[in-house]
KEMI-478388 format. One record per atom (N, C-alpha, C): atom name; x, y, z. Coordinates in pm, 1 decimal. Atoms other than C-alpha are relative to their C-alpha. Example, Ala and Ser with C-alpha at 12.3 -4.5 7.8 and 13.67 -1.06 7.14 Angstrom:
// residues 2
+------+----------+----------+----------+
! atom !       px !       py !       pz !
+------+----------+----------+----------+
!    N !     89.0 !   -119.0 !      0.0 !
!   CA !   1230.0 !   -450.0 !    780.0 !
!    C !     90.0 !    120.0 !      0.0 !
!    N !    -82.0 !   -119.0 !     -6.0 !
!   CA !   1367.0 !   -106.0 !    714.0 !
!    C !    -77.0 !    109.0 !     73.0 !
+------+----------+----------+----------+
END
This chain:
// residues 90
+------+----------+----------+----------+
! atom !       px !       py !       pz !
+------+----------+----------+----------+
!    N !      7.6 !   -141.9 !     27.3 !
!   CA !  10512.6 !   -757.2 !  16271.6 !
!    C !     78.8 !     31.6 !   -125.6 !
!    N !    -93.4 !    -30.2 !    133.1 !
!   CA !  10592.5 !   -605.7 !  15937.2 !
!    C !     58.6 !    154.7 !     29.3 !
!    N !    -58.3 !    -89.7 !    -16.6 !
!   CA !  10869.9 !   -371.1 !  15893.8 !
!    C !    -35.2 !    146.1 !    -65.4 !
!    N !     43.9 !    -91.1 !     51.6 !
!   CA !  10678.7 !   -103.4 !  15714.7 !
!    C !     23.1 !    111.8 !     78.8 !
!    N !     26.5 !   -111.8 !    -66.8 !
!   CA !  10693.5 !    216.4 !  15854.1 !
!    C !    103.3 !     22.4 !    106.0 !
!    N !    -95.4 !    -10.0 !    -74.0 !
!   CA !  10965.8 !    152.4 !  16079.7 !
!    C !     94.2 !    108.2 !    -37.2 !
!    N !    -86.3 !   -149.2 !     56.9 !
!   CA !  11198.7 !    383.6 !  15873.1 !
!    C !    -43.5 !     72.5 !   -133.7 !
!    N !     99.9 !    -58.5 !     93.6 !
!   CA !  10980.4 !    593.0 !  15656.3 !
!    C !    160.3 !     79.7 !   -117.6 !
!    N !   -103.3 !    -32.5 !    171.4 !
!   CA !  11343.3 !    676.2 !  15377.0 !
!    C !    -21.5 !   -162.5 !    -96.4 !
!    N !     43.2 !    118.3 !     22.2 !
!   CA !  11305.5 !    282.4 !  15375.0 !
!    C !    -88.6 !     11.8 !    -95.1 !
!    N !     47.5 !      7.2 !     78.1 !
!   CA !  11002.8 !    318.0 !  15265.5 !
!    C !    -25.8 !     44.4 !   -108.4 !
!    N !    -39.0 !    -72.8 !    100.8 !
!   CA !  11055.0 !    588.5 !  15012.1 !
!    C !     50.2 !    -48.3 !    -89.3 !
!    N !    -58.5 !    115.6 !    102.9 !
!   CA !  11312.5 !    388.8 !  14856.0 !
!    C !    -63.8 !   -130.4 !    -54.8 !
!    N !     59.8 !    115.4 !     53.8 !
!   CA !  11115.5 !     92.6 !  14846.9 !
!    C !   -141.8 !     13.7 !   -103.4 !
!    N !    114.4 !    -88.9 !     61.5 !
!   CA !  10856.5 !    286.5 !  14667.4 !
!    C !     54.9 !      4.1 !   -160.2 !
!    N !    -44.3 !     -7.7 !    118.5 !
!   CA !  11076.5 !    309.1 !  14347.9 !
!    C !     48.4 !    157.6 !    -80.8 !
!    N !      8.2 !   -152.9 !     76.0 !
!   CA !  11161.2 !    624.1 !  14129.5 !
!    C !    -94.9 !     32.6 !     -6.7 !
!    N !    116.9 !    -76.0 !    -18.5 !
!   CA !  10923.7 !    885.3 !  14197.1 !
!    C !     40.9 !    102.4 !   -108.2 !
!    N !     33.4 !   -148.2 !    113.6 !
!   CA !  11026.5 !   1118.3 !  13901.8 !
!    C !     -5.0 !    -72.0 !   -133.0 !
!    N !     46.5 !     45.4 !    112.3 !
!   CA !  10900.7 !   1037.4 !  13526.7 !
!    C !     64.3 !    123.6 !   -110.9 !
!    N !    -33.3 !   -105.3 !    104.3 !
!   CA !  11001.3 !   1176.3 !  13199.3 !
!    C !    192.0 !      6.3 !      1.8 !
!    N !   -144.1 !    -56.2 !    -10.2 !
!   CA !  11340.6 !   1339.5 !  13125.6 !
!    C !     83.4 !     -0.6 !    104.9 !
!    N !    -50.5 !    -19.4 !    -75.3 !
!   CA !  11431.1 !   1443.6 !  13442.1 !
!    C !     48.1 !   -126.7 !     96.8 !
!    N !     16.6 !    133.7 !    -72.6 !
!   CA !  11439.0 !   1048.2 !  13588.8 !
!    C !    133.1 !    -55.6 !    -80.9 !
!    N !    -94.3 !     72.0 !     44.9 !
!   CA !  11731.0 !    986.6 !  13348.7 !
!    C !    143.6 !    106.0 !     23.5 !
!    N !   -123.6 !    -52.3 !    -58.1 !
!   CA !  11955.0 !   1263.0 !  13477.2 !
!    C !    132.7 !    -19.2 !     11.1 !
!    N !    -97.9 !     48.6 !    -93.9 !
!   CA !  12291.3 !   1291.8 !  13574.4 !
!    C !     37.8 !     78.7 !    100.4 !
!    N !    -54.2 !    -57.1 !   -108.1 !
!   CA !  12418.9 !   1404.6 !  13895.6 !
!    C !    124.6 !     -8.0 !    -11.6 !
!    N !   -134.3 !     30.6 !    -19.2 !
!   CA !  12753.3 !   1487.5 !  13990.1 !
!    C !     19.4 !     69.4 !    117.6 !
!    N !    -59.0 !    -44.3 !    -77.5 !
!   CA !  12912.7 !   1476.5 !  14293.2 !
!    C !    136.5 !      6.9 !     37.2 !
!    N !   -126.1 !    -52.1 !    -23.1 !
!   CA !  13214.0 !   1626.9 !  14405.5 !
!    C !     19.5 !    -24.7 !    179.5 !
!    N !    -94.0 !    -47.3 !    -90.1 !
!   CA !  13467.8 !   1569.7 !  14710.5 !
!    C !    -53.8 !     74.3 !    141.9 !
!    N !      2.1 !    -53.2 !   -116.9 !
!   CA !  13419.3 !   1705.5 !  15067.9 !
!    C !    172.8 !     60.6 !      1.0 !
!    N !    -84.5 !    -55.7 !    -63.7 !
!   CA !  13692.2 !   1932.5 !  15247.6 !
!    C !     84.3 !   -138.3 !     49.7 !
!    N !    -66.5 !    169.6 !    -18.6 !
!   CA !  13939.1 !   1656.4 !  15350.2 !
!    C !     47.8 !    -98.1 !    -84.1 !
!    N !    -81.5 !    136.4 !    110.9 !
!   CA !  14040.8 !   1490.1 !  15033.6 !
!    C !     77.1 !     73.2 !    -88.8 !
!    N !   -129.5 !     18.2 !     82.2 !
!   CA !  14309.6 !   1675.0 !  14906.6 !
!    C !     73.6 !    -17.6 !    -52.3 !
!    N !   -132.7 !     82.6 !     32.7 !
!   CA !  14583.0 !   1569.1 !  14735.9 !
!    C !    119.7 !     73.6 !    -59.7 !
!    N !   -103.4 !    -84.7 !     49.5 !
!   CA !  14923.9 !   1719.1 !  14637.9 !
!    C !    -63.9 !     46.9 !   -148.2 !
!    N !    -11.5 !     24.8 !    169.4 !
!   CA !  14925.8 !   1783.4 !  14239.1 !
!    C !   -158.4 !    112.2 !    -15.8 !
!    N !    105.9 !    -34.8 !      9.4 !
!   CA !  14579.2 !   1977.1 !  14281.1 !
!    C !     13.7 !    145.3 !    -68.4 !
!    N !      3.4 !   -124.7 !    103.9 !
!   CA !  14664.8 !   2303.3 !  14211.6 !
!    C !     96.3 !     24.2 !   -117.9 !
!    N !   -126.6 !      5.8 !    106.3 !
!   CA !  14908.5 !   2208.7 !  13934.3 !
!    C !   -127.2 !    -61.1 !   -109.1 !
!    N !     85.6 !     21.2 !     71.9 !
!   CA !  14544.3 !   2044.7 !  13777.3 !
!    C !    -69.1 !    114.0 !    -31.7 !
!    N !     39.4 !   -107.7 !     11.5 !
!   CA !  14372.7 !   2374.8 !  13813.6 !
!    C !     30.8 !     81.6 !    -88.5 !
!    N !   -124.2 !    -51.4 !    109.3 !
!   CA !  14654.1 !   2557.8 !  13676.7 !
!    C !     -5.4 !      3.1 !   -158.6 !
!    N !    -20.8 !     66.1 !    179.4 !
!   CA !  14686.1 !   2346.3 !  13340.1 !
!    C !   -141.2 !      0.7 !    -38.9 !
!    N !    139.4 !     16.9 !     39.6 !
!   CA !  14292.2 !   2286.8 !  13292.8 !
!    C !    -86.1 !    131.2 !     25.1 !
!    N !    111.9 !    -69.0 !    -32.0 !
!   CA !  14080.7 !   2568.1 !  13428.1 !
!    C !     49.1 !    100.5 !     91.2 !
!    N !    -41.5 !   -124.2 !   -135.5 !
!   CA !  14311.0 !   2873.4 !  13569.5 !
!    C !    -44.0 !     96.7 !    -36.3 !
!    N !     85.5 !   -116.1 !    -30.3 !
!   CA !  14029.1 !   3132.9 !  13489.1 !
!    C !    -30.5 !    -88.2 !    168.8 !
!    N !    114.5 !     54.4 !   -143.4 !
!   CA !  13866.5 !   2916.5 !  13817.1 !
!    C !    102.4 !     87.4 !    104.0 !
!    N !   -124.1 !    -56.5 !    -80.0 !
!   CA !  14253.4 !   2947.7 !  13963.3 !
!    C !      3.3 !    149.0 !     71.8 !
!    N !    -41.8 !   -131.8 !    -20.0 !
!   CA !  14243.0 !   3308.2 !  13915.3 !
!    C !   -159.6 !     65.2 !    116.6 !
!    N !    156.3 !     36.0 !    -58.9 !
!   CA !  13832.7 !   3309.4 !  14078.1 !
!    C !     36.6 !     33.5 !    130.3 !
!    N !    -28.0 !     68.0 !   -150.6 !
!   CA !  13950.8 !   3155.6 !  14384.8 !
!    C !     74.3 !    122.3 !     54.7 !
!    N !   -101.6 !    -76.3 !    -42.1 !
!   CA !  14268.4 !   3361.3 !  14436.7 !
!    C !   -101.4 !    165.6 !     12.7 !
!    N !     63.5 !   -108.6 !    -16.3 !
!   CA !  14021.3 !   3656.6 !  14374.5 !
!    C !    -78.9 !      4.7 !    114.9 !
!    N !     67.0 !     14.8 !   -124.3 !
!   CA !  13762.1 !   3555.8 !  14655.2 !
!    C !     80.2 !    -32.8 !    112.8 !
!    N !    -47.5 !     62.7 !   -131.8 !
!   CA !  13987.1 !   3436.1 !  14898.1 !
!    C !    108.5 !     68.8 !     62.9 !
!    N !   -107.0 !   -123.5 !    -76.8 !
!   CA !  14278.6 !   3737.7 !  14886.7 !
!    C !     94.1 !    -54.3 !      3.5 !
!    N !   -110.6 !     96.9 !     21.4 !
!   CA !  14519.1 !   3485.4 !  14799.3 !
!    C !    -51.8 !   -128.5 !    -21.8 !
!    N !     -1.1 !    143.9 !    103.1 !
!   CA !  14571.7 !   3142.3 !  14622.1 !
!    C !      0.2 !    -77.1 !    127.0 !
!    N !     76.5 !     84.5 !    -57.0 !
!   CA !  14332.1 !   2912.2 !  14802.0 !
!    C !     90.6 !   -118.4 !     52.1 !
!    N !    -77.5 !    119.9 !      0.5 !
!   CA !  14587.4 !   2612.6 !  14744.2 !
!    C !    101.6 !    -17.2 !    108.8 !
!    N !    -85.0 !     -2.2 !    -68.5 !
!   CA !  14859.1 !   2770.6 !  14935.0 !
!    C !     -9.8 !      5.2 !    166.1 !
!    N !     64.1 !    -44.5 !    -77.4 !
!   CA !  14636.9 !   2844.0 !  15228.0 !
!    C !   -103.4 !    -96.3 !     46.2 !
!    N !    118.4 !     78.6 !     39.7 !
!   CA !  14429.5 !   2517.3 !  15174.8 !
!    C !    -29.5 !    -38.4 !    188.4 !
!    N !     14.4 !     -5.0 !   -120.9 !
!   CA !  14500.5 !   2469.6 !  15570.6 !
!    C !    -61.0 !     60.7 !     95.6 !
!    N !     78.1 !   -105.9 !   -112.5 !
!   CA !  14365.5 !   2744.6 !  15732.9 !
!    C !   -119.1 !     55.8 !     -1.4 !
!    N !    158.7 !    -33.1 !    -56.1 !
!   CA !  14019.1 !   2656.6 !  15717.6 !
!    C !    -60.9 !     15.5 !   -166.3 !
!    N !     91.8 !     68.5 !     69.4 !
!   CA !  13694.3 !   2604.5 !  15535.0 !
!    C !     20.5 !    178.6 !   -133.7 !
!    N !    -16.3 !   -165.5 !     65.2 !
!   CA !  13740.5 !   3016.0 !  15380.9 !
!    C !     76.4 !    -35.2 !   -136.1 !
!    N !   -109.3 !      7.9 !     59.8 !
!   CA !  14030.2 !   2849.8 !  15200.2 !
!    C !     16.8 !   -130.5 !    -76.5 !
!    N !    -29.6 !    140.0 !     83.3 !
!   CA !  13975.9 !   2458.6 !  15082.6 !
!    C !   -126.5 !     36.5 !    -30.2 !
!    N !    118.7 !    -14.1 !     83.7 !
!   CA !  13597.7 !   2530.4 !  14984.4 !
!    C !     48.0 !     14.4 !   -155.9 !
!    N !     30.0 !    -31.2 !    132.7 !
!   CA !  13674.6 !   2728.5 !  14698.5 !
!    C !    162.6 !    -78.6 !    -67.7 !
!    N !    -64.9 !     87.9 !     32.9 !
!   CA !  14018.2 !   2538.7 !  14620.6 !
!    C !     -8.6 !   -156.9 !    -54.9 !
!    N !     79.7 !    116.4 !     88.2 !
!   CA !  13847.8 !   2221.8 !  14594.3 !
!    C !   -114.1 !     13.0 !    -82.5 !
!    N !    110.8 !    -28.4 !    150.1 !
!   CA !  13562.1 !   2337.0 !  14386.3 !
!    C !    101.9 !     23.8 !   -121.4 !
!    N !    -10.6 !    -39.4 !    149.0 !
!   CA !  13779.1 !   2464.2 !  14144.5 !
!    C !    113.3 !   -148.6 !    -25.2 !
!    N !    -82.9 !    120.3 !     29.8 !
!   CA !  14006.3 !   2108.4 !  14153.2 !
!    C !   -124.2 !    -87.1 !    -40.2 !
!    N !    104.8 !    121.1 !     79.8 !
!   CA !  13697.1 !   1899.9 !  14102.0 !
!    C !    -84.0 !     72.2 !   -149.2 !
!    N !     20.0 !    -15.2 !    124.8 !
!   CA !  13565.2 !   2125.3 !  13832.2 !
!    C !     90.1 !    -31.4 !    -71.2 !
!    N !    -39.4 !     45.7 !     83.7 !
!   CA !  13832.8 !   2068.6 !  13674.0 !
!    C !     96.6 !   -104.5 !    -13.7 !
!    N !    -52.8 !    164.1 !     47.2 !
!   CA !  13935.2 !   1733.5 !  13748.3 !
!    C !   -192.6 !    -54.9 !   -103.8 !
!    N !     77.6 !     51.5 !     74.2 !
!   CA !  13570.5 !   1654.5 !  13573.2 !
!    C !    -14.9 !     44.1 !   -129.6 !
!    N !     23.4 !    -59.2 !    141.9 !
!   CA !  13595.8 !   1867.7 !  13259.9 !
!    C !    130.0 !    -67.7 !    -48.1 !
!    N !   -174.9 !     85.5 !     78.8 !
!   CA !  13979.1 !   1668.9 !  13231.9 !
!    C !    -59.5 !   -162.6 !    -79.3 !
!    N !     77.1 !     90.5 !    -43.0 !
!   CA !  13783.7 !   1374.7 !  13290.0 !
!    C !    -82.4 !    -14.1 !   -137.3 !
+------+----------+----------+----------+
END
């Protein structure tokens, strides 16, 4: 028995790049989940990209960083604005 069809992403993948042209040479970027933290974060923010700093602190009714504990309201937009601008440091 051949494994075809058994897991139809399988076969997707085994199918090859399905997009042509420009868009097939792309880049993606991904960023971080909730959970990877690290001290020094909002001291990157800060120095690189504290319009974002000031963003955050605006949506969230206080500075995201200090608050990064008490829930998704509060590290969402804290880590968005640490990986934007750990990638524009970058």
């Amino acid at each position: 028995m051949d494994a075809r069809g058994a897991n139809p992403l399988t076969d997707v993948l085994a199918a090859g790049p399905s997009l042509e042209g420009p868009a097939a040479t792309g880049v993606a970027v991904l960023f971080p989940g909730q959970g990877s933290q690290t001290p020094g974060m909002r001291e990157l923010v800060a120095e690189h990209r504290p319009d974002l700093l000031e963003l955050a602190r605006g949506e969230c009714g206080a500075d995201p960083f200090e608050r990064i504990a008490d829930g998704t309201a509060h590290a969402q937009p804290a880590m968005y604005a640490a990986s934007i601008a750990a990638w524009e440091r970058a």
